[in-house]
C-alpha positions in Angstrom: -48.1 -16.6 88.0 -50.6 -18.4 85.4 -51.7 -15.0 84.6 -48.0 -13.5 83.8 -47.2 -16.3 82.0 -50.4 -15.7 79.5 -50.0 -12.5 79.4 -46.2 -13.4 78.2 -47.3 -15.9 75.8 -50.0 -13.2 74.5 -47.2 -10.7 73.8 -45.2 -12.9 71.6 -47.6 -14.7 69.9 -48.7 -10.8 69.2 -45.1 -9.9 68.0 -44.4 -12.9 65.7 -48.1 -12.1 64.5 -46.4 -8.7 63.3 -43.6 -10.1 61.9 -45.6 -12.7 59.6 -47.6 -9.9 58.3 -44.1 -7.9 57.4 -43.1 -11.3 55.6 -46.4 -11.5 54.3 -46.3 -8.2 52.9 -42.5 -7.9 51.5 -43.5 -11.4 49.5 -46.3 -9.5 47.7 -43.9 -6.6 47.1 -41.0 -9.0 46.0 -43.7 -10.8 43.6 -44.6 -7.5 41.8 -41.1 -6.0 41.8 -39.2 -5.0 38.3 -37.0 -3.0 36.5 -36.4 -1.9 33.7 -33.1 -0.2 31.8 -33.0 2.0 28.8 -29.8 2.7 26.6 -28.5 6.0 26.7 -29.7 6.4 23.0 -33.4 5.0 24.0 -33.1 2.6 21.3 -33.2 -0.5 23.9 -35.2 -1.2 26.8 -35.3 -4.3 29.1 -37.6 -5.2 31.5 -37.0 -7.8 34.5 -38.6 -9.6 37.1 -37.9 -10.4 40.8 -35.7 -13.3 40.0 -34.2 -11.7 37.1 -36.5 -13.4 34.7 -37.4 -11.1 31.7 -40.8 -9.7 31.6 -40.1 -7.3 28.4 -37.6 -5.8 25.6 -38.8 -2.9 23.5 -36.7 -2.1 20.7 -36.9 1.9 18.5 -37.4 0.8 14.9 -35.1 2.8 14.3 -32.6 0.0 15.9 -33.0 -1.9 13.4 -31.8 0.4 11.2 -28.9 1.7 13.1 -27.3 -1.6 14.6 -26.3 -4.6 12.8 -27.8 -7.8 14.7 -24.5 -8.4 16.6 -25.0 -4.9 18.1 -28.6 -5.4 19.1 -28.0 -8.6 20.8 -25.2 -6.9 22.7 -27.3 -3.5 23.7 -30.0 -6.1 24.6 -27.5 -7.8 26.7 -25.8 -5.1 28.6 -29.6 -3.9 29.3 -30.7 -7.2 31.0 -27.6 -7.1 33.0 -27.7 -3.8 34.7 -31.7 -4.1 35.0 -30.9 -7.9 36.6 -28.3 -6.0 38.8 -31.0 -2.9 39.8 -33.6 -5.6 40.7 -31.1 -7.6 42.9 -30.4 -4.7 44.7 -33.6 -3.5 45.2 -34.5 -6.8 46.8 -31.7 -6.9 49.0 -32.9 -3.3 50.1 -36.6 -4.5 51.1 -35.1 -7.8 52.2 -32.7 -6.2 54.7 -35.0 -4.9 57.6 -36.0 -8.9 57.7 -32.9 -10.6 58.0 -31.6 -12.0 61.4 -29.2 -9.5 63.1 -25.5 -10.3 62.0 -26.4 -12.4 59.7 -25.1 -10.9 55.9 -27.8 -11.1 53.2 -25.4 -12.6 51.2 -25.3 -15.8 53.5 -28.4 -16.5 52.4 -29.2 -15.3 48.7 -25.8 -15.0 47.3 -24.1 -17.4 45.3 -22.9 -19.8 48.2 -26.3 -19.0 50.5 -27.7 -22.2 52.0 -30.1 -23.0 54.4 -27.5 -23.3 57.2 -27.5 -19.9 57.5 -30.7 -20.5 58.7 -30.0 -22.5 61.0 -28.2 -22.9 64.6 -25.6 -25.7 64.5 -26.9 -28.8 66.0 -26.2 -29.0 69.9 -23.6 -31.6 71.1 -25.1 -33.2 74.3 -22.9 -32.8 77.1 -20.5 -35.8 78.0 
């Protein structure tokens, strides 16, 4: 019976051993992971981060040129946006084969993810 039980306790210490180094490994990728958008015109291009934090913008001179400021700011803008929105779903993408079985990405890194969805709710002890 000892020697079932070890054997047991040797398989899942084995499997979560797996699963760490899948973390491990998506946290490495998630760390190195950006994107970055172009206008259609190539003028503007807008590089960002993981957590949507910008890395780069490279601007044609020829921007300068052809767009008042107001313009630029706005092409610069719209290209941080839909690189932001590229990179978020990219991380959900590589997130997803990690997450807990019916449990919505969302829940957890969306605007109203907490911890609790984590988390079992506390068990009531019997009366």
């Amino acid at each position: 019976m000892a020697d079932a039980f070890e054997a047991e306790i040797g398989q899942l210490a084995g499997e979560i051993n797996q699963r760490m180094a899948r973390i491990r490994e998506t946290y490495e990728e998630l760390s190195v992971m950006e994107h970055t958008a172009r206008s259609a015109d190539g003028m503007v291009s807008v590089t960002v981060g993981r957590n949507g934090q910008l890395r780069g913008i490279d601007l044609n001179p020829r921007a300068y040129r052809g767009l008042s400021p107001s313009q630029l700011a706005d092409a610069i803008m719209r290209q941080a946006a839909e690189a932001t929105t590229a990179i978020s779903e990219q991380s959900k993408e590589l997130m997803k084969p990690l997450m807990p079985e019916g449990l919505p990405y969302e829940e957890i890194f969306g605007e109203s993810g907490t911890l609790d969805a984590f988390f079992p709710a506390p068990v009531e002890p019997a009366p």
